[in-house]
KETI-275072 format. One line per field, with one value per residue: residue in one letter; residue number from 1; x, y, z of N, C-alpha, C in turn. Coordinates in steps of 0.2 Angstrom, whole numbers. Atoms other than C-alpha are relative to their C-alpha. Example, Ala and Ser with C-alpha at 12.3 -4.5 7.8 and 13.67 -1.06 7.14 Angstrom:
markol: [A, S]
vexlum: [1, 2]
nc1: [4, -4]
nc2: [-6, -6]
nc3: [0, -1]
cac1: [62, 68]
cac2: [-22, -5]
cac3: [39, 36]
cc1: [4, -4]
cc2: [6, 5]
cc3: [0, 3]
***
This chain:
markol: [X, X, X, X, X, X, X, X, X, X, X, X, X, X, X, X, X, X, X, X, X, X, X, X, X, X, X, X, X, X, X, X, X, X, X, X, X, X, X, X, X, X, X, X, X, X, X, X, X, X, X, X, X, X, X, X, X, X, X, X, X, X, X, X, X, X, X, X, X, X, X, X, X, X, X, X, X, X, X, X, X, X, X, X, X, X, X, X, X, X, X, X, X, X]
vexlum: [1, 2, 3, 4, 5, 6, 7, 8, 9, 10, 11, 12, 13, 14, 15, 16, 17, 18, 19, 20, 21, 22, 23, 24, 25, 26, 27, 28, 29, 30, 31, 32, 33, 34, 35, 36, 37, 38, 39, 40, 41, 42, 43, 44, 45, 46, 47, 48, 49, 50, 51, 52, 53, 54, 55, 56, 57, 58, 59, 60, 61, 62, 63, 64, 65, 66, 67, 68, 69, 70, 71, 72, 73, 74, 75, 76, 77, 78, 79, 80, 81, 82, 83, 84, 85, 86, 87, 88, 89, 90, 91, 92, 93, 94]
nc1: [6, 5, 5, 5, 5, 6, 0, 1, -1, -7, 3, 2, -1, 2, -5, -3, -3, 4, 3, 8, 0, 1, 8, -2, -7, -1, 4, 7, 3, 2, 7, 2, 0, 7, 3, -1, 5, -5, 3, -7, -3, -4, -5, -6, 2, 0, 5, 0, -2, -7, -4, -4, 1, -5, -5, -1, -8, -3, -5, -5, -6, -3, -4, -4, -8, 1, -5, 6, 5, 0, -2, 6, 0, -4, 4, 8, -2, -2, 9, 5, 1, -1, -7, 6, 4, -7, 0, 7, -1, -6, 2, 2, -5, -3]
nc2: [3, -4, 1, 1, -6, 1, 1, -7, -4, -3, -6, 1, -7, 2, 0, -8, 2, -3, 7, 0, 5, -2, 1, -4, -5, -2, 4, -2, 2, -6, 0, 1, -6, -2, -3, -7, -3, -2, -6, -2, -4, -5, -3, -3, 0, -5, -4, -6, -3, 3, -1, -5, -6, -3, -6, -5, -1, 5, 5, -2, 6, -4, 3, -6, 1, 4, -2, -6, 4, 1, -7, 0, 5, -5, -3, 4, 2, -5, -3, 3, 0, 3, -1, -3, -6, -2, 0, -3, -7, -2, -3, -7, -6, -1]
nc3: [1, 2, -3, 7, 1, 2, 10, 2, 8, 1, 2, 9, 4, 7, 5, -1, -6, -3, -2, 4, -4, -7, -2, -3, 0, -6, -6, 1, 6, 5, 2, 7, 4, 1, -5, -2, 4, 2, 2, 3, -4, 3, -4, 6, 7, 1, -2, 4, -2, -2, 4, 0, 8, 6, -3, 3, 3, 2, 1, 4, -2, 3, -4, -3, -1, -7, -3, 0, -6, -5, 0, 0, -8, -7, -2, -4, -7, -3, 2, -4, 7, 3, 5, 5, -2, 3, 7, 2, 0, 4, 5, 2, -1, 8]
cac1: [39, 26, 10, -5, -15, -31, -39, -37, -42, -29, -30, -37, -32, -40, -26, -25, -19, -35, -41, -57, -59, -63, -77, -69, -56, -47, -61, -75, -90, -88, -106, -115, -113, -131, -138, -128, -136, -121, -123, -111, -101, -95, -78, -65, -64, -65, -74, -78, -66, -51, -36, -21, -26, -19, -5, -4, 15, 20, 31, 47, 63, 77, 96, 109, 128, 130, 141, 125, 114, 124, 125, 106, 104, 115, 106, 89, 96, 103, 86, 76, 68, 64, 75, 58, 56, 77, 77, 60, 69, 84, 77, 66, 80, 85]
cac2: [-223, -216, -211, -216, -203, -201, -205, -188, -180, -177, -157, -155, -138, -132, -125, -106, -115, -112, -128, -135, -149, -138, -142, -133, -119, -121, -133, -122, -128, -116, -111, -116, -103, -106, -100, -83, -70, -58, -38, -26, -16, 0, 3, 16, 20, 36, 50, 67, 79, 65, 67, 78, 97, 104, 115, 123, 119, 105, 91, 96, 83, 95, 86, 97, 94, 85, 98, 112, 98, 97, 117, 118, 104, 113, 127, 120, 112, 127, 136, 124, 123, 113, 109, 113, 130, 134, 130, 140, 155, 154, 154, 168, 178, 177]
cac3: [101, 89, 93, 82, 75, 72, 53, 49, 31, 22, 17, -3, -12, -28, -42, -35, -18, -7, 5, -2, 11, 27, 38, 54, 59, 76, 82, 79, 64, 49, 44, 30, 16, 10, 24, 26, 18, 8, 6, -1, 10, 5, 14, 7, -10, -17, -9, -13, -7, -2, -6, -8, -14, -29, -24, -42, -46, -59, -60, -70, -73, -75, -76, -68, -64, -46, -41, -43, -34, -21, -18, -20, -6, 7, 4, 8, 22, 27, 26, 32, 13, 2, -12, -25, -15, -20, -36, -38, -30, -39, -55, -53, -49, -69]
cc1: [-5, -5, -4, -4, -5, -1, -3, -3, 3, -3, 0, 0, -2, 8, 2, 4, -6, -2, -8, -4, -2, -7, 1, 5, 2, -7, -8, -5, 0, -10, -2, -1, -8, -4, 2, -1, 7, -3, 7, 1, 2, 6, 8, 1, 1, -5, 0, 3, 6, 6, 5, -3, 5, 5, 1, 4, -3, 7, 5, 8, 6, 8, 6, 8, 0, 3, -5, -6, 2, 0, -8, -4, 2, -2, -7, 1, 1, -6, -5, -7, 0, 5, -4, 2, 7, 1, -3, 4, 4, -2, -5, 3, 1, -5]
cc2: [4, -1, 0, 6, -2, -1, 8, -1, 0, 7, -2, 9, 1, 6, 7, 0, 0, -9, -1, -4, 3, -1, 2, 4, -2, -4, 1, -2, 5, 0, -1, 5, 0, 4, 6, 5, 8, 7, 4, 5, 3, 3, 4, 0, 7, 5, 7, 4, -2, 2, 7, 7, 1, 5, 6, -1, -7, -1, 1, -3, 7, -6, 5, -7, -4, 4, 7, -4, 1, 8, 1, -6, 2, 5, 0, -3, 4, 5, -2, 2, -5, -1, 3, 9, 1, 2, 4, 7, 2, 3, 3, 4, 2, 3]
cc3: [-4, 1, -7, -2, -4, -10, 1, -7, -3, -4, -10, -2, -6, -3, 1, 8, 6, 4, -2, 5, 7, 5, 9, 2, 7, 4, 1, -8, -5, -3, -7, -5, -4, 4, 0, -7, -3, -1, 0, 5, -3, 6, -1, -6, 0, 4, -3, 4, 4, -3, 2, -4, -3, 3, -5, -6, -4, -1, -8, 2, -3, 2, -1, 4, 8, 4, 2, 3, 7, 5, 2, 7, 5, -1, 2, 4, 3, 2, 2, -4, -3, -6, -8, 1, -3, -4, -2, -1, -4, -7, -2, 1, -9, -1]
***
């Protein structure tokens, strides 16, 4: 047997998807937005002195054989290394 239901509303969204028709959430009255008074909150963003420091190094694509990657990897694993810091030492041996 169905139960009757109240004359609801039917929900109304405008064209970005958002409900326009609300008039309370969960039973409580949403407040009148004339009324509340809006002030800009400043939360996150840039600051002075955020951030990663500069370390110094740059960013260099080098492409090498998979058989001289994979050499290079096992010894920085082995060493408990980076695989930057490896390559670094290696080629300042030359």
């Amino acid at each position: 047997m169905k139960k009757k239901t109240e004359n609801v509303e039917k929900s109304l969204f405008n064209s970005a998807g958002y409900q326009i028709n609300m008039k309370d959430l969960n039973g409580e009255p949403l407040p009148d937005l004339e009324k509340l008074a809006f002030r800009l909150v400043k939360h996150g963003g840039t600051r002075v002195g955020a951030g990663r420091k500069p370390s110094g190094r740059k960013a260099v694509l080098l492409r090498l054989s998979p058989k001289l990657i994979a050499v290079l990897r096992k010894d920085a694993l082995r060493n408990h290394k980076t695989l930057s810091d490896v390559a670094e030492e290696r080629l300042a041996q030359v």
